[in-house]
Every structure is written in C-alpha cells, then in structure tokens.
Phi, psi and omega in degrees: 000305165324313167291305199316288194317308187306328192284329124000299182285327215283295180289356160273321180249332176270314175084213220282156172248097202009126167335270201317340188269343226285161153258354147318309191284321168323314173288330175295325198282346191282325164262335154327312190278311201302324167314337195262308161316329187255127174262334190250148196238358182270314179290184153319312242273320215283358190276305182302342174297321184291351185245290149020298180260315187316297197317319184238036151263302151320278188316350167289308212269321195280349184289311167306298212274017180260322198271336175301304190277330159287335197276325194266320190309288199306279196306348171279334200269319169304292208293311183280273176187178183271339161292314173300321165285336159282331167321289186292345167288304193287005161330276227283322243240312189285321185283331180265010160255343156289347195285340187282339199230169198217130152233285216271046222226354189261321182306315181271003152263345180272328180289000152271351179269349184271307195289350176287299179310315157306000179247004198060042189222086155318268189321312180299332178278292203319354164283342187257315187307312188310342206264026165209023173224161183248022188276167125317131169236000150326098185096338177291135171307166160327304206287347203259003170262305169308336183256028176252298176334280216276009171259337169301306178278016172235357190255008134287359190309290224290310172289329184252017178224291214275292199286342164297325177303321177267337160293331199289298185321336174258347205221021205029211203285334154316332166308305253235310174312301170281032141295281227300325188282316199310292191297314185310256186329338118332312170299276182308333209226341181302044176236153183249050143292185169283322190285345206182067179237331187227356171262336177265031171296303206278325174276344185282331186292291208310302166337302170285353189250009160298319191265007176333276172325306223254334162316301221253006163249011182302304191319313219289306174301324171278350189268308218267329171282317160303340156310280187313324139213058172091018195233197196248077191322271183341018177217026183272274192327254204343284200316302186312299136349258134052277197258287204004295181286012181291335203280164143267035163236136190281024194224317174290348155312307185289316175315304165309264195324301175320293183312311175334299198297328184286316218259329212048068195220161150269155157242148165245068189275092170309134190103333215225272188215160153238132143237145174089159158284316150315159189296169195279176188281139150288165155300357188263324180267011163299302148306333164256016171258315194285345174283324209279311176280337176271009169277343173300298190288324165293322198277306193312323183290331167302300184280291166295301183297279162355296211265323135354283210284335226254340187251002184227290185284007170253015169256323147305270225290329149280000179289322184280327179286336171293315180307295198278326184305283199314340178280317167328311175271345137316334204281318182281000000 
C-alpha cells in the first residue's frame, strides 16, 4: 500500500522527472541510434531487429531497475536493519514506479494553452497545442485547440495511467518497464510507411495488444469518476460501444468517446473523426477533462493496481529481485 500511496504523492506534488534525467529520454536516444543503423527497410531483417531492440530495451532498463532495488534492499538490510532496507526499497520502488506513469502531468500543459485562449492569444495557444499533438495547428480556432487538448488527455489515460499501472501490478516493476518500453517504441517507430512498417511491427502489434484490457475498461472508471463529480456519467458505456471505432487506433477510442459523453462535448480531427454530440470544448471543459481523468486514473490506481501489486506484482518482482541479486553475485 505504501509504495502505491507514495508513487501517487510523488506525481502529484513533485511530478515529472527532469527531461534529461528521464530513462525515457535514454531509451528513446537508445533506439534513435539503433534507427540510424538499419539499413535495410525492406527484407525480413528490419521486423527482427524491430523484436531485437525491444528485447534489449527491456531486458536493460527493467534489469538496472531489478539491481537498484534489490542492491538497496539487501545492503540495508545487512549494513543497517531489516526496517531500513524495506523502507528505503518502497522508497526506491514507489519513485521508479512513478517514472512509468503520469496523472497530474497533463494540467500543466493545458493550463498555459486555457489561459491564452481565455486572453485572446489564439495563435499563442495553437503554438503551445503543437507541442502534445502531431496535427497542424497553424490556424486552428479556440474550439478545435480546447478539443485538441481534451483529446490528447483522455486518449493518453489508457497509455500513461491504466497500462502501466496494471502491469506494474501483475509484474511489478518489469511490468511496468514492458508497457512503457512497448508504448515508446510504437510512438517512435509505429508508422505505416516505407521507413518503419517492418521495422515498428512488432512493438506497435505488441503495444495494442497490451492495451487491449485497460482500453476497454476505461468507460467503466470514467462513468464511475464522473458520478462523483456531477457529471453525466451515464452515458460513458454506451458512447464508448457506440464511437469507439472512429479513431484508427484500435485502443484509444474508447477512453476518447467515453470522456466526450461524460463532459457533453464533441472532440474533433478534421479529416479524421467527431466524436460525441455536443458543442466543441471551452476552457472550462479542458479542466473538467483534466479533473474527470485524474479521478479516474487515482480510482484505477487505488483499486486495480493496488489490489493487483499486494497479491501478485509484489512477489513477482522479489522473486526476480533475489534472481538478478544472486546472478550478480555469483559473477562478483
């Protein structure tokens, strides 16, 4: 319960952790480069190289952070007592589990793009939106830049909250290490071009199928945060059913329609989809999208994960942490 609760405090009153420092931005520079190597984009080779790096981003990232914690656990526990080395594990355990997930981290990019539009510095928020969205905003009105927003931040619940969260939860923190690598790599490499059609097969097939579950259980979490604060819940399942398949991601639909329907809003990608019935978003519902997901994203984290890590992922994850200490220590 302690890590959970913590990791929680953590994104909440400290938030994101320094670009440079991120181990996000590491792994990205780690397939930046291996990207800059393949050459050929055409044959077999580039889908095995694309399962390849996967193998050995994960097995990196989630192996340092198996050896941090067990290495923190263990020498506390020898050197100190055994209450310091569990302390300083769920320390250690709650911050590098936050690094996998985001709640309140969307509110500060949308409240400098809400206060320009409340000032009437159009052009200045659409400058500020490119920076979470991958469309053109050159030219875009108020309503389709608040409905850039609230579509960014509900069509991220399900990648930056719920699936790290439910893996962290069967697997501890290696769980949480494959989503995250999976969702990077997809982000980077998921296109269905000549350059990265075979080489991004395989983490983007992987990606969707991670996000299978935690897609299709979002309405059910946003109908349950929108009760709770007033809103008109009772139309997050239907709509979602409903809507779902307008996006072309088979996973991100749903989290979008439900919040539409709850907020009583349209979202919009000219070219692309409407969702929902309602008028496009004000700034008042940019904020009441950013409250509805992170009360969501706190019940899923509270409930599912929580209940999950106390009966699964945290016996994994000491079983592998005894596993990668004793192989170290053979070696040393």
């Amino acid at each position: 319960m302690l890590v959970i609760v913590l990791a929680l405090a953590i994104d909440r009153f400290i938030g994101e952790v320094p670009n440079r420092f991120h181990p996000l931005r590491w792994m990205g520079n780690i397939l930046a480069a291996i990207d800059r190597r393949v050459s050929d984009r055409v044959s077999w080779k580039p889908v095995a190289v694309g399962v390849l790096s996967y193998l050995f981003v994960f097995l990196l990232f989630a192996g340092i952070g198996l050896m941090l914690t067990s290495l923190v656990r263990y020498a506390l526990i020898s050197a100190v007592s055994p209450l310091a080395g569990e302390v300083a594990w769920i320390i250690l355990t709650a911050l590098l589990f936050k690094v996998s997930f985001a709640i309140f981290s969307f509110r500060k990019h949308c409240d400098p793009i809400c206060a320009d539009l409340d000032e009437g510095r159009v052009e200045d928020a659409a400058g500020k939106v490119q920076m979470i969205v991958s469309r053109n905003t050159r030219g875009m009105d108020a309503g389709h830049i608040a409905s850039s927003c609230c579509e960014t931040v509900s069509e991220n619940l399900v990648d930056s909250a719920y699936s790290p969260m439910l893996y962290f939860g069967i697997l501890g923190l290696p769980g949480a290490v494959m989503f995250r690598c999976a969702n990077l790599m997809d982000a980077m490499w998921g296109y269905l071009n000549d350059k990265y059609s075979k080489l991004g097969r395989f983490p983007a097939r992987f990606d969707d199928v991670l996000g299978f579950v935690t897609s299709r259980v979002s309405p059910y979490f946003i109908a349950l945060a929108g009760m709770m604060l007033g809103m008109d819940w009772r139309k997050a399942v239907p709509a979602a059913k409903a809507e779902h398949s307008k996006t072309p991601s088979p996973n991100s639909g749903w989290s979008m329609t439900a919040t539409s329907a709850v907020l009583g809003i349209s979202m919009e990608k000219k070219g692309v989809y409407v969702m929902g019935v309602g008028p496009l978003p004000t700034t008042r519902d940019v904020k009441r999208c950013c409250r509805l997901i992170e009360l969501s994203s706190m019940l899923f984290l509270l409930t599912v994960c929580l209940l999950l890590f106390g009966a699964v992922g945290i016996h994994v994850q000491l079983f592998l942490e005894d596993a990668v200490f004793g192989f170290w220590g053979s070696l040393i």
